[in-house]
C-alpha positions as CSV (number, residue, x, y, z in Angstrom):
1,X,-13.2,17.1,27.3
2,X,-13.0,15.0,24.6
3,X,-10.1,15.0,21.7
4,X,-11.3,16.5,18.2
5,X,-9.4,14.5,15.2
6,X,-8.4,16.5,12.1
7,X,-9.3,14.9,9.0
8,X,-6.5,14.4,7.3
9,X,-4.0,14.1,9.2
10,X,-4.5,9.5,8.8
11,X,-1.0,8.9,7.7
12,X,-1.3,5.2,7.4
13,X,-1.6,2.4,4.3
14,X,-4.2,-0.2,5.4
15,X,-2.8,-3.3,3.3
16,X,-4.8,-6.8,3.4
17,X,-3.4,-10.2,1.6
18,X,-5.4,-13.2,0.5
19,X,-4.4,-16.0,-1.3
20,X,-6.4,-17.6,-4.3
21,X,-5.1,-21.3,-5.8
22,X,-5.4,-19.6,-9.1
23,X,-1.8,-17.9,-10.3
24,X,-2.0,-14.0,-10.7
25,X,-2.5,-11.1,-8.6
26,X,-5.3,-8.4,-8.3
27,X,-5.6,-5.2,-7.0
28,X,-8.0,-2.7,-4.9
29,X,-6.8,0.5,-4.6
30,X,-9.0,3.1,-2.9
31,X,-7.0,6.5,-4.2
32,X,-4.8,6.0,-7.3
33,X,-2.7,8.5,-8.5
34,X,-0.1,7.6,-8.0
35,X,0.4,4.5,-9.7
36,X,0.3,1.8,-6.7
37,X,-1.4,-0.3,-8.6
38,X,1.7,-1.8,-10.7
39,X,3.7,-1.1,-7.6
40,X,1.2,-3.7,-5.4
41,X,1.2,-6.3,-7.7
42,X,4.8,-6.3,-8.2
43,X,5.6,-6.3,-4.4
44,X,2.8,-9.3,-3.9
45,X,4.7,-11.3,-6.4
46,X,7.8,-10.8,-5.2
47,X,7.0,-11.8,-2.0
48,X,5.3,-14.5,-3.0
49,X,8.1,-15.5,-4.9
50,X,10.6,-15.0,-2.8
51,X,8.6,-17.4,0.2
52,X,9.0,-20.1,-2.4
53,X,4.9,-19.9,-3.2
54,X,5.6,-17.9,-7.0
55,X,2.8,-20.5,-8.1
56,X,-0.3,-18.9,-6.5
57,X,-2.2,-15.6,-6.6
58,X,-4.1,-13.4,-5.0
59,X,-5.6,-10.1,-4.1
60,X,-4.5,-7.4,-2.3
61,X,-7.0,-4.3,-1.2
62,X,-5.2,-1.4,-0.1
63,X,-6.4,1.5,1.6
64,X,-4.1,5.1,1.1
65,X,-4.3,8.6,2.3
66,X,-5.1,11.2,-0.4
67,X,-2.4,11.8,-2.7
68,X,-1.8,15.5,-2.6
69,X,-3.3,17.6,-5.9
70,X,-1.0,18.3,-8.8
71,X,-0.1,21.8,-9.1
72,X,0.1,23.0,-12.4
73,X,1.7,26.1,-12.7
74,X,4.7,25.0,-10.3
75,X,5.7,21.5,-9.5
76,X,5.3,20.7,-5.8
77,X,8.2,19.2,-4.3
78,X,6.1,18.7,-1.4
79,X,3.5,16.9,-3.0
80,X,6.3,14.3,-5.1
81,X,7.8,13.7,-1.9
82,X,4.7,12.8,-0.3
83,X,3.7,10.7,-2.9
84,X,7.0,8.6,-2.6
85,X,6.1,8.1,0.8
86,X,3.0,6.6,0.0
87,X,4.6,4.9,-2.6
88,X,7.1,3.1,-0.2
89,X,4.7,2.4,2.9
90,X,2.4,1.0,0.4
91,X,5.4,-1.4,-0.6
92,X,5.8,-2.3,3.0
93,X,2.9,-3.3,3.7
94,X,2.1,-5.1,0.6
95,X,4.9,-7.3,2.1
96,X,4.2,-7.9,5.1
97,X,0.7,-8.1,4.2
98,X,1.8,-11.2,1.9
99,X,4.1,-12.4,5.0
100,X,1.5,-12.5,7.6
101,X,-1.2,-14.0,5.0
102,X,1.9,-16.9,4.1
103,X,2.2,-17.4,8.0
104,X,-1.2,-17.6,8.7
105,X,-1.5,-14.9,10.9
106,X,-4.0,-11.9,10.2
107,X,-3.4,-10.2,7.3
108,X,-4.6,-6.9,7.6
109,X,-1.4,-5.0,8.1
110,X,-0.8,-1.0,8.8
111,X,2.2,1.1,8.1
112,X,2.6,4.8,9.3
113,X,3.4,7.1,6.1
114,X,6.6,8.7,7.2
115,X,6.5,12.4,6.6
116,X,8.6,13.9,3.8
117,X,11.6,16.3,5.3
């Protein structure tokens, strides 16, 4: 028997560091919506910062899940929380991404999306 996956139901932010001489960071997002962009960026140089290494760049590439549709003609309060929780794995792994990359370990780092209650 073999196990069927649902599509879908990949919960996890695939975040990957690398460091460039050049001061400034860049940023691949594969689903935006919901602004992880400026979030990225910000948690790269903070981290970078806060390791003492403020001076160089880099680029991070960061691989989501979906972000739920917008409803309309209600607000989702499922959909906002989920978002959030993309939101705050995403900022987790930017991190450690930036950690591992600083330590020279591999820098491809995966956090589970924990789901909204």
């Amino acid at each position: 028997m073999t196990a069927h996956r649902r599509r879908g139901t990949d919960l996890t932010v695939h975040a990957c560091f690398s460091v460039r001489e050049a001061p400034g960071i860049t940023v691949a997002v594969s689903h935006d919506g919901t602004g992880l962009v400026t979030t990225a960026r910000h948690t790269a140089q903070r981290a970078l910062t806060e390791a003492g290494r403020g001076y160089l760049g880099g680029r991070v590439e960061l691989r989501t899940p979906r972000p739920p549709a917008r409803v309309t003609s209600r607000p989702s309060a499922f959909g906002t929380r989920r978002r959030r929780a993309v939101r705050r794995a995403a900022d987790r792994a930017v991190a450690l991404a930036v950690a591992a990359t600083l330590r020279g370990d591999a820098a491809d780092v995966r956090v589970p999306v924990r789901p909204p209650l």
